[in-house]
C-alpha positions in Angstrom: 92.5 81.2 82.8 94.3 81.3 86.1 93.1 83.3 89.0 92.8 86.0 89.9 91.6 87.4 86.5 93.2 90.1 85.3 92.1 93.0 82.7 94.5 92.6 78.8 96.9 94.9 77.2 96.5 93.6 73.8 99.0 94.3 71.3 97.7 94.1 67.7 99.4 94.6 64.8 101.9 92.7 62.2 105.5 91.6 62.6 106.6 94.6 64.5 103.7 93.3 67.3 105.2 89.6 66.2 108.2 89.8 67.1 107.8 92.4 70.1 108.9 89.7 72.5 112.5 88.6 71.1 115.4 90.6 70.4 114.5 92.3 73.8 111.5 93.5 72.1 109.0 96.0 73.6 105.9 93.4 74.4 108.8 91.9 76.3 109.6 94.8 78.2 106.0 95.9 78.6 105.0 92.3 79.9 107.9 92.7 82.4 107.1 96.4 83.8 103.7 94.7 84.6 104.5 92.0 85.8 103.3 92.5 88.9 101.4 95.7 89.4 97.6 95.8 90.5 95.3 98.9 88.4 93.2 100.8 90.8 89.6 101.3 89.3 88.6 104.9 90.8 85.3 105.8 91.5 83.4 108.7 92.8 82.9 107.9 96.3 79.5 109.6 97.9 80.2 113.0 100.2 78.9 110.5 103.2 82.0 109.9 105.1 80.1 105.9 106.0 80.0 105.3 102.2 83.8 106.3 101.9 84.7 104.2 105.1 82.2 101.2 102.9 83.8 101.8 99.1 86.3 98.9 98.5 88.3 99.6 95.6 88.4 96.6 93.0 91.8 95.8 92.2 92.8 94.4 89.0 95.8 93.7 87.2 97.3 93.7 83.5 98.2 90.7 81.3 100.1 92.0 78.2 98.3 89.3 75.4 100.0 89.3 71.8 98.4 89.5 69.0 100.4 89.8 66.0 100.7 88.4 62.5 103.7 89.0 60.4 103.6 90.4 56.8 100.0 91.5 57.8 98.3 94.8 56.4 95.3 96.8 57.2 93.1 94.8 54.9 93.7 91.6 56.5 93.3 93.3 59.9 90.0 94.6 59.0 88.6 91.1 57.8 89.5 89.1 61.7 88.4 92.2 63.7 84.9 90.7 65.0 87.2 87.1 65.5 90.0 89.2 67.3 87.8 91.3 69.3 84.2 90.0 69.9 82.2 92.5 70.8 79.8 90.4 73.3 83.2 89.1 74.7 82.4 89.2 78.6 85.1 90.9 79.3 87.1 93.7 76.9 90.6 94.7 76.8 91.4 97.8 79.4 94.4 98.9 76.3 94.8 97.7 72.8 98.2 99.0 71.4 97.4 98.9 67.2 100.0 99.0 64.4 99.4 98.6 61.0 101.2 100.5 57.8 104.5 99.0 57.1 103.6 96.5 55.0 100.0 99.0 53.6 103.4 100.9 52.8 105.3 99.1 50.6 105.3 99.6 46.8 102.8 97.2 44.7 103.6 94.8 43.2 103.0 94.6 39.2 101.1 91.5 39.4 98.3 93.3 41.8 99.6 90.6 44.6 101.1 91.5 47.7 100.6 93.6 51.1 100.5 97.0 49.1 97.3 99.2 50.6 96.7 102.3 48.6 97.2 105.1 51.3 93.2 106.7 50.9 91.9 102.7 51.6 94.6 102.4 54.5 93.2 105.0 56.1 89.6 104.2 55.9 91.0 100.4 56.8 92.5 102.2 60.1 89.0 104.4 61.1 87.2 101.0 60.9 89.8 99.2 62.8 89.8 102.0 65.3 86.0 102.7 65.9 85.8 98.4 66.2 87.8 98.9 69.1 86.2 102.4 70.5 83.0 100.3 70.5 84.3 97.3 72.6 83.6 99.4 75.9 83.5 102.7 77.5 86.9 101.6 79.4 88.9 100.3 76.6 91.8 102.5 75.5 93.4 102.8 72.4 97.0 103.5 71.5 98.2 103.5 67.7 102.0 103.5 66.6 102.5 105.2 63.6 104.4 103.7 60.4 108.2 103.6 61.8 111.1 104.5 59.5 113.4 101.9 57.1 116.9 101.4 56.8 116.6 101.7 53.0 119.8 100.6 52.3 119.8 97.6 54.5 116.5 96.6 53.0 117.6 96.8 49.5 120.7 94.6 49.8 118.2 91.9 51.6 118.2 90.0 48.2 116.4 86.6 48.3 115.5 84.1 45.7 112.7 82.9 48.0 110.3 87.0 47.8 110.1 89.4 45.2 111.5 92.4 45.5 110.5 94.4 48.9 109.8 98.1 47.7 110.1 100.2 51.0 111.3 104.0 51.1 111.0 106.4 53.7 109.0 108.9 51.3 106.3 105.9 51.8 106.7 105.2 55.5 106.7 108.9 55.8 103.4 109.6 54.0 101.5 106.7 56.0 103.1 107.8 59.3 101.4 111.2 58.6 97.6 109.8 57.8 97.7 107.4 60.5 98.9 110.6 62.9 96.3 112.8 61.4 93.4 109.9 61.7 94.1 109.5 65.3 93.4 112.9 66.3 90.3 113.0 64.2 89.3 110.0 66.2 90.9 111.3 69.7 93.1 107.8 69.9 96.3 108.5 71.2 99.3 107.5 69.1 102.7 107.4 68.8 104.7 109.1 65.9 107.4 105.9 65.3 108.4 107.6 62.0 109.5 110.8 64.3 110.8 109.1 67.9 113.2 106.8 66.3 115.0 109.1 64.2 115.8 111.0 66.4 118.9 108.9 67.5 121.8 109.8 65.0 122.3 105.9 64.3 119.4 104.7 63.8 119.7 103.2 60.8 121.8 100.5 62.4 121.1 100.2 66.0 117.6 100.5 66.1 117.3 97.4 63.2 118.0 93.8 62.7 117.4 93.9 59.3 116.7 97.4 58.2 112.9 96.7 58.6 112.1 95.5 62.1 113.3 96.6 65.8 116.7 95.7 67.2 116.9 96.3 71.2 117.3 99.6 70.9 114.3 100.6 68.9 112.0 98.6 71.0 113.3 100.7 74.4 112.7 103.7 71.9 109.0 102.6 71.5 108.2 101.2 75.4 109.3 105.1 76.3 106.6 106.7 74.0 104.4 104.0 75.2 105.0 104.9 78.7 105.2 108.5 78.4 101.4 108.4 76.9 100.4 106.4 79.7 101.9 109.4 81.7 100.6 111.8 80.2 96.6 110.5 79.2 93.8 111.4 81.3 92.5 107.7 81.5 90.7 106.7 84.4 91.7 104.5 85.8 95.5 105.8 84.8 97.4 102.5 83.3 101.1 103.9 83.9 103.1 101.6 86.1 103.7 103.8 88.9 100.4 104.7 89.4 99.4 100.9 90.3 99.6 99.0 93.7 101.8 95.7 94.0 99.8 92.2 93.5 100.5 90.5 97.0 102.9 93.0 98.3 102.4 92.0 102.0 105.4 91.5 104.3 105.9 87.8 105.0 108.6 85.6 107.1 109.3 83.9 104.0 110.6 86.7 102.1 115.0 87.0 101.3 116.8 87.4 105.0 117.9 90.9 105.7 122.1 90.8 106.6 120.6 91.2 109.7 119.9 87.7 110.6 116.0 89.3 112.6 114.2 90.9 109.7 113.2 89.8 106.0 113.5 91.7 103.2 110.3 92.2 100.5 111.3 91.9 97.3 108.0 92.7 95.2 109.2 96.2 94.3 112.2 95.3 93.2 113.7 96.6 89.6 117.5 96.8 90.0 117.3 94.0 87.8 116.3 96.2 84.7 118.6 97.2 82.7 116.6 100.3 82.5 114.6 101.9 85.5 111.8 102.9 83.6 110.2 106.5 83.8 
């Protein structure tokens, strides 16, 4: 651990949480939106205007910690939750970002082996996995992302003499996508309706794949603006969007870039003309 400590954004999920940090995956872009951003932890300060003039905010700041297992379903999930998240951990995640279905969604194999989940067991499988977390502390947040789309007939010329065959249709994804949106507003998680956002791009099939199964570039900035617009829009407190938070060490200091100048330095912690995208 390396000072100062700083609260998680755990993402947890299979091999589209995985990968999220290649093929300028969304973990990647999350991890570099926070990179260096302080949370402010509100509280109700007393009427006295001495204890306002006393109250110190506590200042914190995100790490974005993966936690992703390819070719991973709900089951398997469900059997490492108290390993995964401990509940007397001493400290708790402030955002866990879940996603689980793609692989409860795939047809069954005739041999009974395989990631298959019956859709009624996947969505008991999710509640469980969703009121472990609820239960980890009043302050942790939860955001699910639903079952994404397929590139059906990408997937089906992925031939190989190494798996099976991998039986995935969008009638599936579709019908998971659904539960898992319906669960999370039984529960009052927040979630993101993957099957939905990416679609609606006209090529999706092709740019928002590598393989017809998991994110290109394109469908990872598709799902860091859902992320972001539900950190927007939730009424968390503290709020988790990026422009709501402070800059870690944002002080002015005569070792910053020279301004053209020659007198004056320039402060570069703000800085995002770098990003390809100036996020919202």
């Amino acid at each position: 651990m390396v000072a100062p400590a700083r609260p998680h954004f755990v993402l947890f999920g299979s091999s589209i949480v995985q990968l999220s940090f290649g093929h300028g995956g969304w973990g990647a872009h999350l991890s570099d939106i926070y990179s260096r951003f302080w949370v402010f932890v509100c509280a109700i300060v007393a009427a006295s205007l001495c204890n306002f003039l006393q109250f110190k905010p506590q200042l914190q700041q995100a790490d974005i910690v993966l936690r992703g297992y390819y070719g991973w379903n709900s089951r398997r999930a469900l059997e490492v939750m108290d390993q995964v998240f401990p509940k007397d951990a001493a400290t708790q995640p402030s955002l866990v970002i879940v996603y689980f279905g793609g692989n409860d969604s795939m047809g069954p194999h005739s041999s009974g082996l395989g990631p298959h989940v019956p859709l009624p067991e996947y969505i008991e499988n999710m509640r469980k996995i969703l009121i472990h977390i609820q239960g980890l502390s009043e302050r942790t947040r939860i955001i699910v992302l639903s079952c994404p789309p397929v590139n059906e007939e990408k997937v089906r010329g992925n031939t190989s003499g190494v798996l099976s065959e991998l039986v995935r249709t969008n009638e599936l994804c579709q019908s998971y996508s659904e539960a898992c949106i319906k669960l999370c507003k039984e529960l009052d998680v927040k979630v993101v309706d993957l099957f939905t956002a990416l679609q609606k791009r006209d090529d999706w099939r092709n740019a928002c794949f590598t393989d017809g199964i998991h994110l290109a570039a394109e469908g990872s900035k598709i799902v860091v603006k859902e992320i972001l617009s539900v950190l927007k829009e939730a009424d968390w407190e503290p709020c988790l969007h990026w422009k709501s938070l402070s800059t870690e060490f944002s002080e002015n200091s005569p070792y910053d870039l020279v301004a053209a100048d020659g007198k004056t330095t320039l402060n570069p912690s703000e800085w995002t003309f770098y990003r390809e995208i100036q996020w919202d």
